[in-house]
C-alpha positions in Angstrom: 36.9 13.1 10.6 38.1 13.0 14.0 41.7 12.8 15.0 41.8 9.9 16.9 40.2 8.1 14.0 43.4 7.8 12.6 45.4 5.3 14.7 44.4 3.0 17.8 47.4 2.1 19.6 45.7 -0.5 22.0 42.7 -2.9 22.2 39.5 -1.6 23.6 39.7 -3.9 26.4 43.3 -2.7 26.8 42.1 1.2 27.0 39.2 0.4 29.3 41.9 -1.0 32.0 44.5 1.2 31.9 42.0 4.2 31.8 40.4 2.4 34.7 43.6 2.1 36.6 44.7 5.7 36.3 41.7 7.1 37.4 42.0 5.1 40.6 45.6 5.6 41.6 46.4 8.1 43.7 48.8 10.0 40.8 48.3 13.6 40.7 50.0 14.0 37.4 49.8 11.5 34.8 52.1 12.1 31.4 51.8 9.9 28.3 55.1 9.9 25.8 54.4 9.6 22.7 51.1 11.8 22.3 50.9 11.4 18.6 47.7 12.2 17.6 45.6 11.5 20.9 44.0 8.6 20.9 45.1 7.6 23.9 45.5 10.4 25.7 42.0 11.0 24.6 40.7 7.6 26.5 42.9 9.0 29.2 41.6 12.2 29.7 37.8 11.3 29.5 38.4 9.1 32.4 40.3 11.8 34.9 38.7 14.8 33.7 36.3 15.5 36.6 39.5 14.6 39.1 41.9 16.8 39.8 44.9 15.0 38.1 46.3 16.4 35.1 47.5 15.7 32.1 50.9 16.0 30.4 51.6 15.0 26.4 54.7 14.6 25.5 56.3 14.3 21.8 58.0 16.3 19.2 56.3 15.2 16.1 59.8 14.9 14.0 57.9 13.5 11.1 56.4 17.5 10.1 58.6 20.6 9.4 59.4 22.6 12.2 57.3 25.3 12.0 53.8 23.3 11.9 55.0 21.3 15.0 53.4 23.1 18.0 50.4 24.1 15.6 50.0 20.4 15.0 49.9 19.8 18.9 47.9 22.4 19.8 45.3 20.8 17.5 45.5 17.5 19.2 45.3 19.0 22.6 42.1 21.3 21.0 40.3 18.2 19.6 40.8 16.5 23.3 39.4 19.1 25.1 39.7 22.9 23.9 38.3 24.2 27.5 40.6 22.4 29.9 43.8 23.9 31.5 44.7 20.6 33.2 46.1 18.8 30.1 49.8 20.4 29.0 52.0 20.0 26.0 55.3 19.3 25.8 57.1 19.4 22.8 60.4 17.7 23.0 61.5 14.6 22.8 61.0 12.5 25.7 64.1 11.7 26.0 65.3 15.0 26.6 61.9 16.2 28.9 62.4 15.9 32.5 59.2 13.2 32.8 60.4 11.4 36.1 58.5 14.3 37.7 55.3 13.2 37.0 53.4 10.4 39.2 52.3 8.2 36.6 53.8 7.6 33.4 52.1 5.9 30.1 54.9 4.4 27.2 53.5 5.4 23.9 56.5 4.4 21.8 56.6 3.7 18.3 59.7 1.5 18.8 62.4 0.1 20.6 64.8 2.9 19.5 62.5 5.3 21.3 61.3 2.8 24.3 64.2 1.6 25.4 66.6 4.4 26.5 63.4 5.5 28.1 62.8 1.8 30.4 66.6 2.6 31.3 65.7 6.2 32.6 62.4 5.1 34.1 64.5 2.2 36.2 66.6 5.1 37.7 63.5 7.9 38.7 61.2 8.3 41.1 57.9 7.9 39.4 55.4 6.1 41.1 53.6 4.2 38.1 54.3 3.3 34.5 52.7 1.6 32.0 55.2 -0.6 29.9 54.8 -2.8 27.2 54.3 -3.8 23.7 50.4 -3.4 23.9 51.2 -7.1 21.8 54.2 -9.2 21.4 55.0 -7.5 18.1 58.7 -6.2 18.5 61.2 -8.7 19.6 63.8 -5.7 21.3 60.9 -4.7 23.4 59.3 -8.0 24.3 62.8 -8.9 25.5 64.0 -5.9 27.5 60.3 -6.1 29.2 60.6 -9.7 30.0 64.6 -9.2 31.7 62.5 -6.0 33.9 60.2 -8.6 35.1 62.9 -11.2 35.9 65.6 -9.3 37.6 65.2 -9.3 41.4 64.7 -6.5 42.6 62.6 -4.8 40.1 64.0 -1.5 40.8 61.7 -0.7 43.4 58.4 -1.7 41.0 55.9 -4.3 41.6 54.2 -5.6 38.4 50.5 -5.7 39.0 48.8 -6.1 35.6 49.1 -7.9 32.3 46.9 -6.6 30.0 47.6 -8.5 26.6 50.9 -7.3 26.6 50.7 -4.2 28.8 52.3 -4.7 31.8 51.4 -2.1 34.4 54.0 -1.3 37.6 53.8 0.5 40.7 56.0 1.4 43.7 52.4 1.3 45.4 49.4 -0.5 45.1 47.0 0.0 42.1 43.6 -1.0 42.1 41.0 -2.0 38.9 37.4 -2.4 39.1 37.5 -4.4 36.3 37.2 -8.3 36.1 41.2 -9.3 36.6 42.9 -13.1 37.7 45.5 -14.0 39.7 48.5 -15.4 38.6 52.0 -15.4 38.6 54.5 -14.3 36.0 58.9 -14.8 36.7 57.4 -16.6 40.1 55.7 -13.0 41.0 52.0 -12.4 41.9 50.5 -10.6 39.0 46.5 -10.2 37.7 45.7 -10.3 34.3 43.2 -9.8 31.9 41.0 -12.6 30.0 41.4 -12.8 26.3 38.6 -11.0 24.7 37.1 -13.5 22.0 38.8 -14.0 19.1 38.3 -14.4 14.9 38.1 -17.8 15.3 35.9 -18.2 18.0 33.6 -15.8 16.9 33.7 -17.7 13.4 33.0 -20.8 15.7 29.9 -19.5 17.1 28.9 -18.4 13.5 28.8 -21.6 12.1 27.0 -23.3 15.2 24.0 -20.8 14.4 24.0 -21.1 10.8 24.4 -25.3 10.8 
């Protein structure tokens, strides 16, 4: 079984943007905290790979003992891609890991103890691009502190540029998506987002049509 198999942290329609996005900025080194098992860093990498952007993971895996740790992560790096030198692990917690270094940054959270110290530190650095976000409007603490980033005036030097279902993606530049996007405006600022991709129910809608 593959690794990735295990957990999918966004939608398919949410990877395809982001992926999309990244691979057309102009970042030189893109870092995801949060790595867990890959997934995403996975969707990442097999966008950028023939660029010359690299990757960074970042996590410490606190949930194993110690000593399996950076085995663990090696493993997830090795069933990305064993023959690349352009991705690099960092074990250590990102709050801790100097990560404003790197052009753009992906939030990969489990939850709001781990995002939001991070939002505070990403507020204050010099990164070019971040993805922030919920992925969906699960966790209240998140949601909230997202929503006050978006309403505050000055944004800290960010521009949101793209709702994707609860991704919000920012830049201190202009990003660019190749990707179907609309215009709208979210806190009274210009923003493109995403359309919904179809649903339970209106798939179950279009069932019953065919079937009646």
């Amino acid at each position: 079984m593959q690794l990735q198999n295990l957990w999918d942290g966004f939608s398919e329609q949410q990877y395809e943007y982001i992926t999309d996005i990244i691979k057309n900025s102009d970042a030189e080194s893109v870092c995801e905290l949060g790595t867990f098992v890959g997934t995403t860093a996975k969707r990442i990498w097999n966008s950028i790979k023939h660029t010359d952007k690299k990757l960074f993971l970042v996590d410490n895996y606190l949930f194993l003992p110690q000593a399996k740790r950076q085995t663990f992560f090696n493993y997830v790096k090795k069933s990305i891609d064993p023959n690349t030198s352009k991705i690099k692990t960092v074990l250590e917690s990102s709050h801790s890991y100097d990560w404003g270094q790197h052009d753009f940054v992906i939030f990969g959270h489990h939850d709001a103890d781990h995002m939001l110290p991070d939002l505070k530190k990403l507020l204050d650095s010099s990164v070019s691009y971040a993805i922030i976000g919920d992925g969906v409007a699960g966790c209240f603490r998140r949601t909230k502190a997202i929503f006050e980033f978006l309403a505050s005036e000055t944004n800290y030097g960010f521009i949101p540029q793209y709702y994707i279902n609860g991704l919000i993606v920012i830049g201190r530049k202009e990003l660019s998506c190749g990707l179907p996007t609309v215009k709208g405006s979210l806190f009274s600022q210009n923003i493109r987002y995403t359309q919904p991709t179809k649903t339970t129910y209106s798939k179950a809608i279009n069932e019953l049509k065919r079937i009646s």
